[in-house]
N, C-alpha and C positions, 0 to 999 in steps of 0.2 A: 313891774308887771305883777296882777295878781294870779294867783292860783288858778282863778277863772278864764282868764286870757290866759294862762300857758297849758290851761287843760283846752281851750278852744283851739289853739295855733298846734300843741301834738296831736288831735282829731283834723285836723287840716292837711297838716302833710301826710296824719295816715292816708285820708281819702286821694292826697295827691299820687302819693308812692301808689296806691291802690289801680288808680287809674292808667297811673303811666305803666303798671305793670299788667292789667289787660291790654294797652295797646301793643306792648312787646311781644305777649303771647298771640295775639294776630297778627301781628307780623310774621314769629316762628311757624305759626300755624299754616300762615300761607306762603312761606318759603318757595315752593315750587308751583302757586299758582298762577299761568300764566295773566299777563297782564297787572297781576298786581305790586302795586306801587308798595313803599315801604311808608309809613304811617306814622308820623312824627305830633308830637302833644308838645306843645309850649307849657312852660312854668313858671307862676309869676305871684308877687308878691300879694298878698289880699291886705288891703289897708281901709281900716274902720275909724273913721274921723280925724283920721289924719295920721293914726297909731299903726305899725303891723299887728297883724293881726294873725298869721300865720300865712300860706299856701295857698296856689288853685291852681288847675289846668286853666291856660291857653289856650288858643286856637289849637284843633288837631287839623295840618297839611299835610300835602304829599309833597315829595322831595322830585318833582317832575322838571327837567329840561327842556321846554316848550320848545326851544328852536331843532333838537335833536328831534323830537315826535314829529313837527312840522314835516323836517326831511326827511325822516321815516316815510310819512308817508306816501310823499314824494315819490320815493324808492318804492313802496310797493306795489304805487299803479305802472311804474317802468316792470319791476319783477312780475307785475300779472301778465301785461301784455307780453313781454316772450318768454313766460310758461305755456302759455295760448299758441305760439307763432311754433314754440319747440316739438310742442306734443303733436302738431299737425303736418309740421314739417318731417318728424319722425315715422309719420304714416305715408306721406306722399314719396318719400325714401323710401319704403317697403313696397309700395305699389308700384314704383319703378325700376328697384331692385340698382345694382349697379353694371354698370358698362359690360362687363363679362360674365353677369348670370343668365343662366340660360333663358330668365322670363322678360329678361329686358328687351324693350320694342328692339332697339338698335340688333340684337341679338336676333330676333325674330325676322328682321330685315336680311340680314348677312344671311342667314339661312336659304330663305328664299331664293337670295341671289346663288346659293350653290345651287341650289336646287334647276332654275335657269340652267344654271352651266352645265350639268348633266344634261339637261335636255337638249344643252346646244349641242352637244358633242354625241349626244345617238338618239335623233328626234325622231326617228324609225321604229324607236321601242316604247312600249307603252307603259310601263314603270316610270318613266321621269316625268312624265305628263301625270301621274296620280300623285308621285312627289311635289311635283309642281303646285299642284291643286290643295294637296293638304298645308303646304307649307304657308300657300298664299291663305287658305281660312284663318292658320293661324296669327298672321299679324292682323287679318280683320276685326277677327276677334282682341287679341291684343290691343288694337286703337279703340275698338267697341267698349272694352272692359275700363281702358283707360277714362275716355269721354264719361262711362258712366258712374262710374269711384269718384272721378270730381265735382259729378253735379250729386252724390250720394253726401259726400264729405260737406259740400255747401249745404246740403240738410241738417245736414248735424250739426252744423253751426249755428244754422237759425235758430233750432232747436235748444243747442246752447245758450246764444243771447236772448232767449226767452224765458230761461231759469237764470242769468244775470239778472236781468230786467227785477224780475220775482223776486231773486234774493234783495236788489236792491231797494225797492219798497216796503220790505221788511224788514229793513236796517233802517231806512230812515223814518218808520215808525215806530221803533223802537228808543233810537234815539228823540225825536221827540217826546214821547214818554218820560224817558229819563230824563231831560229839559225838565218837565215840569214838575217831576221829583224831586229833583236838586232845586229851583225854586219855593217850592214847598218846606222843604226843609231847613233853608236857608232862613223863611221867614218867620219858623219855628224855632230858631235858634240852634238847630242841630247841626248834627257834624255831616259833609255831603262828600267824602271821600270816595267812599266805597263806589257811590253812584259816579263819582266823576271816573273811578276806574271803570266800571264797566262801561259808561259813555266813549270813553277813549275807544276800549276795544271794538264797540262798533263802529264808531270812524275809523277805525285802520281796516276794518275787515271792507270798509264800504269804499276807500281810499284804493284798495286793490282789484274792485272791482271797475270802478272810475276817477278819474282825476277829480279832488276835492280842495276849497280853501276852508279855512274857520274864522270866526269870529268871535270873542269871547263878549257878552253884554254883562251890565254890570251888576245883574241879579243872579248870575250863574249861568244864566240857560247860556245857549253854544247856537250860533246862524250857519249856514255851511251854503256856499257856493259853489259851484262848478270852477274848474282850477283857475279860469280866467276871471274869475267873475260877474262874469256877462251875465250867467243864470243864478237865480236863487233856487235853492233844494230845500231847504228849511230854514222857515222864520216864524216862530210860536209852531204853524202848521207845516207838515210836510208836503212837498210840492209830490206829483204820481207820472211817474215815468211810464211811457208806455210804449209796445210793440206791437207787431203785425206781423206772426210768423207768417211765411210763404209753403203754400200748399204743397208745393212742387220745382225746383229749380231744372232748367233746360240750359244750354250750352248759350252764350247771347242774350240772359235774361239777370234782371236786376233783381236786391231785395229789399224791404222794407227798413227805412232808418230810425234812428230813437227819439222818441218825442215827450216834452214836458210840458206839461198842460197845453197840450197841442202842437206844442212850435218844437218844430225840428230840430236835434240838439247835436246832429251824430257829427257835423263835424267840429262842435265842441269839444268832443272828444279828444285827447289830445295819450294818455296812460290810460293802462287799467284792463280787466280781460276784456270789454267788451270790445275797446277799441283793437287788442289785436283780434278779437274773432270779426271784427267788421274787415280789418284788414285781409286776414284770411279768405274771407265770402267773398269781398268784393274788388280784392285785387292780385292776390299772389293766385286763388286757383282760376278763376278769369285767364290771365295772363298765361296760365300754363296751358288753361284749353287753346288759345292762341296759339301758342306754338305747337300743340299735336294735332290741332287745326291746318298749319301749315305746315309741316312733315305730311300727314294724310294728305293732302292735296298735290303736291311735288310728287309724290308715290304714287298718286293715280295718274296725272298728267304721263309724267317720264312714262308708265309703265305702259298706257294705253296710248302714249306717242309712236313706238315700237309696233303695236300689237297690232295696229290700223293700218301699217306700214306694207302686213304679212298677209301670207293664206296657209290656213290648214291645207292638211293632204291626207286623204282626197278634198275636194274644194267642195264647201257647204253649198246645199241647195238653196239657201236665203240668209241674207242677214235684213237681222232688226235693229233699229236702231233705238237708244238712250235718250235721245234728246227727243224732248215734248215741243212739236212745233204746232204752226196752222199754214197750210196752203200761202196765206197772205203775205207770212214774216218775209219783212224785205233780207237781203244776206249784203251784206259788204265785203267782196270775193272778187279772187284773182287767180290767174295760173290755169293750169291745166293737169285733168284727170283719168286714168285709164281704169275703163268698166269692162269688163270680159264674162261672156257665157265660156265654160267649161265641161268637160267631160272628166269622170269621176278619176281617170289616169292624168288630167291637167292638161290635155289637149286643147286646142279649142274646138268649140262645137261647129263651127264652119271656118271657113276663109274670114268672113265678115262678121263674126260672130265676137267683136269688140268695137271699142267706140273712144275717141278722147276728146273729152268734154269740156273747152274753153269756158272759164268765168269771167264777167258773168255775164252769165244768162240772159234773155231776153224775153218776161222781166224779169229783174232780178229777186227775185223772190222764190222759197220752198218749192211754191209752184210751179214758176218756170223750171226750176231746175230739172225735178221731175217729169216736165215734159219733153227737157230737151235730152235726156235719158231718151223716155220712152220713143222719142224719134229718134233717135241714133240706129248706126247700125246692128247693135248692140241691141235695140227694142223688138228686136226680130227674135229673139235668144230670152228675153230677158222682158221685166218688168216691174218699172216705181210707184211705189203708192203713198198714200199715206193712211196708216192702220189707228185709230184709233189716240189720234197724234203725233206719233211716232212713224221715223219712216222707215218703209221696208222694202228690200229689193229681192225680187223670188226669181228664179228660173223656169222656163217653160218648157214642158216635156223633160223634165228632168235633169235640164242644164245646171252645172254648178255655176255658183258665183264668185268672182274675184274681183277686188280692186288695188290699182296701186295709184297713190295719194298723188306723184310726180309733183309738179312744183305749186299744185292747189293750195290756196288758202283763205280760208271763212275766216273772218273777224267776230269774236263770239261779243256778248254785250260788254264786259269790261274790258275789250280789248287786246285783246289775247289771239294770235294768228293761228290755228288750224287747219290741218289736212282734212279734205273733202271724209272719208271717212270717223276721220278722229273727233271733229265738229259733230256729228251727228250721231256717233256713239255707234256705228254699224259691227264694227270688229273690236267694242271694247272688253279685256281682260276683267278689268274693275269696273265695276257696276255702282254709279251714283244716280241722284234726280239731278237731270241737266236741263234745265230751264231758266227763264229769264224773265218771268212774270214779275218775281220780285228780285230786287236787287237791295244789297245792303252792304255799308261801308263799312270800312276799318273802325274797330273803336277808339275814342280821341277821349281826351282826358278831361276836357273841357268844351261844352256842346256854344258857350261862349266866346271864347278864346277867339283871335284872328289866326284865321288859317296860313295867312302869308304865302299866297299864290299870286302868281302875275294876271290880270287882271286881261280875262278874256272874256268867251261866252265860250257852250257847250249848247249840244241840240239832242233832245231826247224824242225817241220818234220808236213807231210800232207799226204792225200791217192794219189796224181797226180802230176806231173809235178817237179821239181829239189827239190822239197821238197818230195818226196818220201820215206817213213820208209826204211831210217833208218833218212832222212833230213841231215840236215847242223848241223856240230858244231859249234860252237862260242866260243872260248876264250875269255876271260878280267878280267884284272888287277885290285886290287886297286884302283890306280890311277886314271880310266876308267872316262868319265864324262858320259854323255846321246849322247853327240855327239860321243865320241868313239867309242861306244856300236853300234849307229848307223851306224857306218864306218867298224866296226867289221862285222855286219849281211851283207852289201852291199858287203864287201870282199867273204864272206865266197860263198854267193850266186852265184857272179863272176868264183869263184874256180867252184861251181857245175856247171856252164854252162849257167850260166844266163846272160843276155847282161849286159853293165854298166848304159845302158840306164834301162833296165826293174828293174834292181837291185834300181837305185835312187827314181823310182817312186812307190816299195814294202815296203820299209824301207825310212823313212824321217822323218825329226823333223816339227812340227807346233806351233804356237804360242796361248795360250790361257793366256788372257789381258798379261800380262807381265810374265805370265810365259812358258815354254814348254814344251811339249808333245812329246814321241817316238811315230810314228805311225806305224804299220805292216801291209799293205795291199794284200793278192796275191789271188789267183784264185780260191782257196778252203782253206776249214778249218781247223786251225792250232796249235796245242802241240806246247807246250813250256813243256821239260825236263831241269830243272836246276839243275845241280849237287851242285851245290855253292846256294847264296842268293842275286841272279841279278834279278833276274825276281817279287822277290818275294821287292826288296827293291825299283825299280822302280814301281812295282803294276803294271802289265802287265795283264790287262782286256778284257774279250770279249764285258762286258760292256760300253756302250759309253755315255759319256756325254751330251750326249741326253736324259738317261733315264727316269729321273722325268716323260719328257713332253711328252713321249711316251707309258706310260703305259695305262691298261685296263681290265676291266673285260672280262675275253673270251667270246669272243659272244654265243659259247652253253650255257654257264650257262648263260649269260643277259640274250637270250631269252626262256629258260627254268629253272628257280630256281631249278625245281626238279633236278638236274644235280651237286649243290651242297650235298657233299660226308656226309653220316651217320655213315656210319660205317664201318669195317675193315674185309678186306675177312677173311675167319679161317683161323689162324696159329698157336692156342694155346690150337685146341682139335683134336685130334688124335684116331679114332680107326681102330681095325679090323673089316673086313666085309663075313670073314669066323670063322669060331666056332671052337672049337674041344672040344671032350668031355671028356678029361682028361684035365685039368689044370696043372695037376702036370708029366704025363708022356711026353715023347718025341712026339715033334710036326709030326705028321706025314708027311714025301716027305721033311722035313726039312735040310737044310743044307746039305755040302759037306760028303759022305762018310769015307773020310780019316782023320786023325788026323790032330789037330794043327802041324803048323804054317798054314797049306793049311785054315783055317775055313775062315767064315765070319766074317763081322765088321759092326753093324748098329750102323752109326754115328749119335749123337744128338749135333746139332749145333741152333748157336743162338747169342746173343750177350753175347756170356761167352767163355770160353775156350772148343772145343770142346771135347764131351766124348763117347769115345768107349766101345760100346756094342758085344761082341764078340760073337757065336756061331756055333753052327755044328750039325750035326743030332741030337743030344742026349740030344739040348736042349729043356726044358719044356716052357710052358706059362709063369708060375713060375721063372722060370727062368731069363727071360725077363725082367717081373716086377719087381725082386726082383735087378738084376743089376739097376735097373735104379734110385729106390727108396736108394739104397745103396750109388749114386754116393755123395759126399760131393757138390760139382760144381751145379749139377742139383738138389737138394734139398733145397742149396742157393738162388737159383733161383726159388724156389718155384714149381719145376715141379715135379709130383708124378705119377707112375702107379698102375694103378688096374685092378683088373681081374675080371670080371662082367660077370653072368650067362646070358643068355640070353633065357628064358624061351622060348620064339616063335620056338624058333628052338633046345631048348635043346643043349646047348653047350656054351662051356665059350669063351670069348671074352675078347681082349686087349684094355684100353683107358687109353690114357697117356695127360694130362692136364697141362697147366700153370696156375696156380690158380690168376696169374696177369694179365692175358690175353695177355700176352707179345708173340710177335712171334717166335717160334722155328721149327726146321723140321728135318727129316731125309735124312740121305742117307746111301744106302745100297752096301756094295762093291761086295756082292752076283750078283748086278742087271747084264746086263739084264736074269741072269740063273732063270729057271723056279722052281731049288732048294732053292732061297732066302728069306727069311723071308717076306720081303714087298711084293713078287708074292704067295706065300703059305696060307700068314694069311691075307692079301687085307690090308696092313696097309698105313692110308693114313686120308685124312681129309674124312665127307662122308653129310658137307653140307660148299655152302660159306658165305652168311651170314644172320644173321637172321632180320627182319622187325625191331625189338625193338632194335636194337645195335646202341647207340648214340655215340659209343666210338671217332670216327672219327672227332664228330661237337663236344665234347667237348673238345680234341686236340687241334680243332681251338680255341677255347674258351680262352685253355689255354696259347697259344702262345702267348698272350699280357700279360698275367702274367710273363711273363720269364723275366729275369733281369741278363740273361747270353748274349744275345747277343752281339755277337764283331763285333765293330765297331771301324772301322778304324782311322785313326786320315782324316782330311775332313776341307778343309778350317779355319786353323785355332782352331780347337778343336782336342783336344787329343784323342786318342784311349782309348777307354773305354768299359768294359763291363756292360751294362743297360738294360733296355727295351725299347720299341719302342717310347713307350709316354713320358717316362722322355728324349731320346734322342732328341724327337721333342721339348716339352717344354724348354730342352737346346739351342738349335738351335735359340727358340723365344727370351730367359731372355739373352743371348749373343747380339741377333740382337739393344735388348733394351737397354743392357750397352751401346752400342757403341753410340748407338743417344742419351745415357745421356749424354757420355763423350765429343757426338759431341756439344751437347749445351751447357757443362761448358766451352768449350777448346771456342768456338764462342761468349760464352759472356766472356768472361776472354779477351779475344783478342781485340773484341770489345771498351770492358771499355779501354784498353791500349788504342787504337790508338786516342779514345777520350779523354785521359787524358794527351797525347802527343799533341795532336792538342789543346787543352787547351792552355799549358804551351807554345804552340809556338804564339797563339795567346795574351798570355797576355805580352809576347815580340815585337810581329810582327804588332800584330793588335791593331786598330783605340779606342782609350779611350776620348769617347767625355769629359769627365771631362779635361782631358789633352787640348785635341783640344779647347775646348770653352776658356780656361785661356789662351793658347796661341792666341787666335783670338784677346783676350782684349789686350793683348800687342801689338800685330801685327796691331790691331788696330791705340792703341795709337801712336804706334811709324808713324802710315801712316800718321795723325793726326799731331801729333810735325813734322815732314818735311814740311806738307803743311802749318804748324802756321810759318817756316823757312822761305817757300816761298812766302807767303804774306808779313813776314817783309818787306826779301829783294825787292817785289814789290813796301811797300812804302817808304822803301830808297831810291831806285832809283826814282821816282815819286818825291822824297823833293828834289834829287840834281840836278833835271831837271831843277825843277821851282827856285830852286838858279842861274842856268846858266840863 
């Protein structure tokens, strides 16, 4: 070798030593720069015609574990979505507090219910009625506040996935970018590490916002798929994600999904934050409105089951009723109901001055009803209207009003049995919109899906327009989903004469978060008759998913306490109010002249099997009394008659008792002949109710004792029969499992991705122990080239001065 070649081959390795010793010092340099990779330079022989010739860098790589980054990233679209699911779960834990803080519904419930109990035990005093009143605003409130924090938090989520969405278009044009840098330089011949580190870190940052695959091409640049696949996000160009925030979220309303170059991608989604804030919007607080959806509804039923039941004291001059009707609405009704004019001490205003109203009616409809009020005895006293849609019962010259419900029952549109008061909202506690215009089902997970019901028909019918009794039937199958059902009603309506147009916008499906909803909308209020179990398996409701945030104490009773109910008009004492003076012989002007089968029948009815009391001219007092006290039925039932002198007037007298205070009544098949037992011997009630009767406020009392209440299954929880406070306290210890399980699932995840990023770091990244001993080398070896090139300096320098 000459002089020449070993002064070119010492300038080689200096330059090599040089080089390998700036890339150690960026390496040390970036020690703690996240994402960066440690930076390795190959070293390799330089050979000139076949000779060495000294030194050169190699390719400079990164020392990267592709399948560890792969699963990294993996992991960090698992670790976004329940950082997402944690942080919301930890708010919806605050806003419901737990089972024993004082701001928990379930809390707010139990309250209440004390509050009742004081009222039941001195309903005399007007402190427990303002008690009553404040305690009930505040669970209104409490469901109010609740209903509206979930559709606030569903804001903020949209709001959220609309700053994903952003971040994410700004990573994947970023990455792009760097695509074409690392091409670029690649076909420069240059080193493309640094680019490919900072590429990485926006794939992971883009990887935790949604699920991503890679592909590596053979120019450098990097393709990225959605994790299945199925979608392309970038190839040369970046594909543009886009959303739709929602102006406003409501209780029962859907939001807008993710879409990539138009096509809908959201249930691509599989990790990442977006998909848990999709999940959050559209299924966990959905599901929670669910069930405080039905807790509110249980709590006004039960509460206003009782409260329909009762009468203030003194007895109100009018009730109004809740429910929105029309004259026409047909009623599907049965039983019988006791209306009474009153005097302010609970007297009645006359002898005749009550009525009991057999359903139904003839017609059966609002209107009949109301007329056959105003014809009763009772219309003497008293007077039905209907105000403004709503019905109202006033008393004339001043009569109070009272009803008791007895064994009445209106069939509301989703099929729900009510008491004559209760149905129409006259005496109700909680104040909701009770109507039936529209109706709307349970939400179903799949508006596709087979419903797997047995295979009937159902009749939908109203008092006006192509839904007229007798209404539309409707067929479906099996098979049926929510959208068939749908297509079904829109048919059927078609057939009656309904345009296609009016038909689409009466019947249609809606989106609530990801799941859907049948909605019935038409012009008046509407029966649903299922002969089958469609109606009843979809949960076809007058109730709307509004209801939580819509409830209230009726304004008569907020601004009057005294208006909550004491006690219960009479139904469980009974007498006559004419005498006779033989007990034992035939009642005088009694009964039909002719023999049986022609006699009378005085029915005693009630919640037992009815029992007939037969008679004819020839029966005694005795007689009476002795049927009744005979019957096995009404003896069960604890009802007995006696026959009581009545000294003031000289002559014996009928009273017939429920010694449980349970309501029971007559009817007479004599009536209206002036030969019938109930017109000859005045048999009837002869007060309505008395000052001291708490029976009513302890009712209420007891209605959070009940532990029968059915409850539907509801976001998630099963159908079960409970009480109101264990149903609420359920609702809390579920909300709280979930934010347990959301912080063990987000720290579990967490420690992965850190324990992935570890192990890629102790391959990928900068170990100054490593670096500092390679410096010594790198050193030395720059060192011995330049000891090379000093020799060969003073070689040449000796055979200079030889020449």
């Amino acid at each position: 070798m000459s002089l020449t070649q070993a002064l070119n081959s010492a300038i080689s390795g200096l330059n090599t030593a040089q080089a390998r010793i700036s890339i150690t010092s960026s390496n040390i340099s970036n020690v703690n720069t996240p994402g960066y990779s440690k930076k390795i330079a190959g070293q390799e022989t330089l050979v000139l015609d076949g000779v060495g010739a000294g030194s050169q860098i190699g390719d400079i790589y990164r020392n990267v574990n592709e399948g560890l980054v792969r699963e990294m990233r993996g992991e960090l679209g698992k670790a976004g979505r329940e950082e997402v699911r944690f942080e919301f779960f930890k708010r919806i834990q605050t806003l419901f507090g737990t089972p024993q803080s004082d701001g928990a519904i379930s809390q707010r419930i139990s309250d209440l219910a004390d509050a009742f109990e004081q009222l039941g035990n001195t309903p005399e005093q007007n402190s427990p009625k303002v008690e009553v009143i404040e305690s009930a605003i505040q669970v209104m409130d409490a469901f109010e506040n609740l209903s509206e924090q979930i559709q606030h938090m569903r804001g903020d989520i949209d709001k959220n996935i609309s700053d994903e969405v952003d971040s994410a278009n700004v990573l994947l044009n970023e990455i792009a970018e760097l695509n074409t840098d690392v091409v670029r330089q690649r076909n420069l011949g240059q080193p493309t590490t640094e680019l490919e580190d900072q590429r990485d870190q926006k794939i992971n940052a883009l990887s935790k916002i949604m699920n991503v695959t890679t592909y590596n091409r053979g120019d450098g640049s990097m393709v990225l798929f959605t994790a299945n696949g199925s979608r392309t996000l970038l190839d040369r160009s970046p594909a543009t994600l886009t959303f739709s925030p929602t102006a406003g979220f409501e209780p029962g309303t859907g939001g807008s999904g993710i879409m990539l170059n138009g096509e809908d991608i959201t249930d691509v989604m599989q990790t990442g934050t977006i998909k848990g804030l999709l999940e959050m919007r559209d299924q966990e607080l959905p599901r929670l409105n669910d069930q405080i959806n039905e807790l509110a509804g249980e709590l006004r039923d039960a509460i206003n089951e009782e409260h329909n039941k009762g009468t203030a004291f003194p007895p109100p001059t009018n009730l109004s009723g809740n429910r929105m009707v029309a004259g026409s609405d047909p009623l599907t009704a049965s039983g019988t109901f006791r209306i009474a004019a009153l005097t302010a001490n609970g007297e009645l205003s006359a002898d005749d001055s009550w009525a009991d109203i057999t359903l139904p009616t003839v017609p059966a409809t609002v209107q009949g009803l109301i007329d056959a009020i105003n014809a009763s005895d009772a219309g003497g006293y008293l007077t039905a209207s209907l105000v403004d849609g709503q019905m109202v019962i006033e008393g004339i010259d001043g009569s109070r009003i009272s009803i008791n419900e007895m064994t009445s029952a209106i069939t509301t549109s989703d099929g729900r049995e009510q008491g004559f008061s209760h149905y129409f909202g006259l005496n109700d506690f909680i104040s909701t919109t009770k109507r039936s215009d529209t109706m709307t089902s349970s939400p179903r997970d799949s508006a596709t899906a087979a419903l797997n019901v047995t295979a009937n028909s159902m009749v939908i019918s109203a008092g006006s327009g192509v839904l007229t009794t007798p209404g539309i039937t409707v067929n479906y199958a099996a098979t049926d989903s929510l959208t068939d059902v749908r297509d079904a009603i829109r048919t059927a309506l078609e057939g009656a004469g309904m345009t296609a147009e009016d038909a689409a916008e009466m019947a249609y499906i809606v989106d609530d978060g990801d799941r859907s909803r049948l909605v019935l909308s038409y012009t008046a209020n509407m029966t649903i008759t299922d002969n089958g179990n469609m109606a009843k398996t979809i949960g076809m409701t007058e109730d709307m998913p509004t209801l939580a945030g819509n409830m209230d104490i009726d304004s008569v009773i907020k601004n009057d306490p005294a208006r909550i109910v004491r006690g219960q008009m009479n139904a469980d004492v009974y007498g006559t109010s004419n005498a006779v003076v033989d007990s034992s012989a035939a009642i005088p002007n009694l009964g039909p002249l002719v023999p049986p089968p022609l006699n009378y029948t005085l029915t005693v009815s009630g919640p037992f099997s009815d029992v007939n009391i037969d008679y004819d001219s020839g029966s005694s007092l005795e007689d009476i009394a002795n049927a009744i006290n005979n019957s096995a039925i009404l003896s069960d039932n604890n009802i007995t008659a006696d026959v009581i002198y009545d000294s003031s007037i000289g002559g014996y007298k009928l009273q017939v008792t429920d010694a449980d205070g349970d309501p029971f009544f007559f009817q007479d098949s004599g009536l209206p002949s002036a030969d019938s037992l109930t017109t000859v011997l005045g048999l009837g009630i002869n007060y309505g109710i008395h000052e001291g009767d708490n029976s009513a406020a302890l009712a209420l009392s007891n209605t959070f004792e009940r532990t029968d209440i059915d409850f539907e299954s509801a976001g998630g929880l099963s159908a079960e029969r409970t009480s109101l406070t264990d149903f609420a306290a359920g609702i809390i210890a579920t909300s709280a499992t979930k934010a347990s399980v959301a912080a063990s699932n987000y720290e579990f995840q967490s420690s992965l991705v850190t324990d992935l990023d570890t192990r890629i770091q102790n391959e990928a990244g900068v170990n100054l122990d490593e670096e500092m001993s390679d410096l010594i080398i790198f050193q030395r070896a720059y060192s011995a080239s330049a000891r090379v090139i000093s020799t060969v300096d003073e070689l040449f320098d000796t055979l200079l001065n030889a020449v």
